[in-house]
N, C-alpha and C positions, 0 to 999 in steps of 0.2 A: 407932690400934692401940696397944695397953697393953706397955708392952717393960720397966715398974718395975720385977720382977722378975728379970730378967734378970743377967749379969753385965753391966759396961761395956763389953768386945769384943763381945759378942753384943749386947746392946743398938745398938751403932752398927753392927754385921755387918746384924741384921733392918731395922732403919730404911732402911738404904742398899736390901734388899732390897725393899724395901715401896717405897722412891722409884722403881726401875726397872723392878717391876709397874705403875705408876702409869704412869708417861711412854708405855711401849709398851700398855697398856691405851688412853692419853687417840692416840698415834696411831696406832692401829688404829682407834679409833672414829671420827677425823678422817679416816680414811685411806675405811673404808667410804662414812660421809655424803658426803664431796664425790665419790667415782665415780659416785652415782645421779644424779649434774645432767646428766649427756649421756641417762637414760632416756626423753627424751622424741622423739630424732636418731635415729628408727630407721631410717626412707627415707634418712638421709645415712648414716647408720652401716654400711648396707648396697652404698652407691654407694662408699664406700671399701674396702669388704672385696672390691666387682671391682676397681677400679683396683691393690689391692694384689694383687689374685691377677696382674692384667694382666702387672703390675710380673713377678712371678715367673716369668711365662710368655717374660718379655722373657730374662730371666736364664738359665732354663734350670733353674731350682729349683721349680714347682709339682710340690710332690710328695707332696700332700696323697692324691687320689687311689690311687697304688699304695703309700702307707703305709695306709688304709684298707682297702681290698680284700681283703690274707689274711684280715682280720678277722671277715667275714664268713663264711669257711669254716672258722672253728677260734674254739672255746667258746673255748679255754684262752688263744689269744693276747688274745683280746677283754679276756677277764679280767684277766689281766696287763697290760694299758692299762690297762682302767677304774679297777682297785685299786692302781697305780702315781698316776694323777692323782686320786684321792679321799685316800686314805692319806699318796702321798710329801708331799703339803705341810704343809698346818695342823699336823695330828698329828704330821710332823716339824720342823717348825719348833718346835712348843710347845714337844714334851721336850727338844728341844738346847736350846732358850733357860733352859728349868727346869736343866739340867746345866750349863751355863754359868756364871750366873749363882750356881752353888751353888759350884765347881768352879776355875773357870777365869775370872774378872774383868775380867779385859784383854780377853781374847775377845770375852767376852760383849759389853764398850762397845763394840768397834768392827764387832761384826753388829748392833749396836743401831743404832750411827748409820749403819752401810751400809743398813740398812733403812729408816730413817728418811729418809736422804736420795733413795735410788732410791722412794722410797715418793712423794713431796714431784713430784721433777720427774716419775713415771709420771701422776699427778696431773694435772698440768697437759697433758699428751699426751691421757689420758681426754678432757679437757672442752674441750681445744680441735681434737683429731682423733678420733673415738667411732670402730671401726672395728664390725663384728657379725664374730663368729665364723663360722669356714665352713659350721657345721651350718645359723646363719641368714642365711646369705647367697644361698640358694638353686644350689647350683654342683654337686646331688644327690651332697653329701655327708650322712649324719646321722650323729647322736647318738647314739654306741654305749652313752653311762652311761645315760643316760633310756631306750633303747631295752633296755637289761637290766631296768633297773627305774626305778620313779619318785623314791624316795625322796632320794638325793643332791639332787633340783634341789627336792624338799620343803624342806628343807634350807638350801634358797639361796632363799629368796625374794627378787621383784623387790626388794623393802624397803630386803634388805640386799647384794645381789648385783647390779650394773648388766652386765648381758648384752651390751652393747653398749660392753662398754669393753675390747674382744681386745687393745688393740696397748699397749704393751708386753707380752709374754709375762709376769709378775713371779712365775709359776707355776713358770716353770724360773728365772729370774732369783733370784729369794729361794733357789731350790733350790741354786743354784751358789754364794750368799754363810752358807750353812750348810753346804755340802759344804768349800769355804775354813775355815769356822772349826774343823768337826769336826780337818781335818786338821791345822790350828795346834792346836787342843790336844791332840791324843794322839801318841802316836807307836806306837798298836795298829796291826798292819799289817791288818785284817780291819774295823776302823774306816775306815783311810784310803782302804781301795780302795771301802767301801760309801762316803763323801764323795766319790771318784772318779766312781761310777759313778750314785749317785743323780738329778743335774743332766742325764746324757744321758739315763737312761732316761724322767726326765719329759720329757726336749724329743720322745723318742719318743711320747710318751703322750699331750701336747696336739695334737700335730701328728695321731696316728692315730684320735685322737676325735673329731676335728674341731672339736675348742675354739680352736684358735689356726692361722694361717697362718706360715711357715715363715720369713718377714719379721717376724711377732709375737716370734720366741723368738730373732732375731737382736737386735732392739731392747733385747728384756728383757735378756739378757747386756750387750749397749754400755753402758746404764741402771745396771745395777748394781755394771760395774766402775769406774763414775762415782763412786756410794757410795761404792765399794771404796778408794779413791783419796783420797776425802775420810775417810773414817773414819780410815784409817792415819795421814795428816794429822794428827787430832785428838787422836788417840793419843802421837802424837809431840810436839804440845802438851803434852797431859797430862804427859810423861816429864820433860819440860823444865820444867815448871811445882813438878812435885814434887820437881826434883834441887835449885830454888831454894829450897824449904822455905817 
């Protein structure tokens, strides 16, 4: 990218930009290709999504089921899942990261590397525990997105989507480490409660569409206050490294 033009600040302002496009671009693509290596663990994938339901029923938490079920009798609640877990992630994760990054600098590096990091050990969960989501795990739950329409799982092809990789949650996980950052950077009160409340409404929303069991979006939270923990960390580095000059 050509930045000659430019002034000096701007010049090093886009360059720094152009390098943290680059990083979250190279792990996201890392991030995608290694979840497809469990696509081939579907009999296992599925023998863990009962023991993990097992798990819950020990607990007292399967509650996959009666979060389903209004669902069925009301268009509007359906919708408000489906458009809750299609909508609250990617689409908001990009623009926070695009406003971050434009905005708010600090921020931005430490949902970078809390993603990066929860991103890295969710990773290694995928491929060495593949769990199948309740829709496929046969437990007569379905799929409320696909069941309104096809296109979302168009969208997702096996390719680039491993179906078989439920447990960490990183659907509400990612969602609670952008609701974190939205809140550290503003101090709008109608900002901080939509970063309040986005992260429960998807844990709602995976759980009532049957994408995720109720042990998946415990994991994803543990996971990414792991991140969380390490990012701040690095951060703290950073502060230290630059007070030394």
């Amino acid at each position: 990218m050509d930045f000659s033009r430019a002034s000096p600040w701007a010049r090093d302002r886009l360059r720094w930009i152009a390098e943290q496009v680059a990083i979250v671009l190279l792990g996201a693509f890392i991030y995608f290709r290694v979840r497809g290596l469990t696509d081939s663990a579907t009999t296992v994938a599925v023998d863990h999504a009962h023991d993990l339901f097992h798990a819950e029923q020990v607990l007292g938490i399967d509650v996959e089921p009666s979060l389903q079920s209004p669902l069925h009798g009301s268009e509007a609640l359906e919708t408000f899942a489906n458009w809750v877990y299609i909508w609250g992630h990617w689409p908001v994760i990009i623009v926070t990261m695009a406003w971050l990054v434009l905005r708010h600098r600090e921020v931005f590096l430490e949902l970078r590397d809390a993603m990066l990091v929860s991103g890295a050990l969710g990773i290694i969960v995928f491929v060495s525990y593949p769990v199948a989501p309740p829709r496929l795990a046969r437990l007569g739950l379905v799929d409320t997105i696909t069941q309104s329409s096809d296109s979302y799982r168009d969208l997702q092809p096996p390719a680039v989507v491993n179906q078989y990789a439920a447990l960490p949650s990183l659907h509400v996980g990612w969602d609670l480490l952008v609701g974190l950052a939205i809140f550290a950077a503003t101090t709008n009160i109608a900002l901080r409660v939509l970063a309040c409340l986005m992260p429960l409404a998807m844990a709602y929303a995976v759980v009532a569409t049957a994408n995720h069991f109720v042990l998946d979006v415990v994991a994803g939270v543990v996971l990414v206050l792991i991140g969380h923990l390490v990012a701040l960390r690095l951060a703290a580095w950073r502060a230290r490294r630059q007070e030394r000059g």
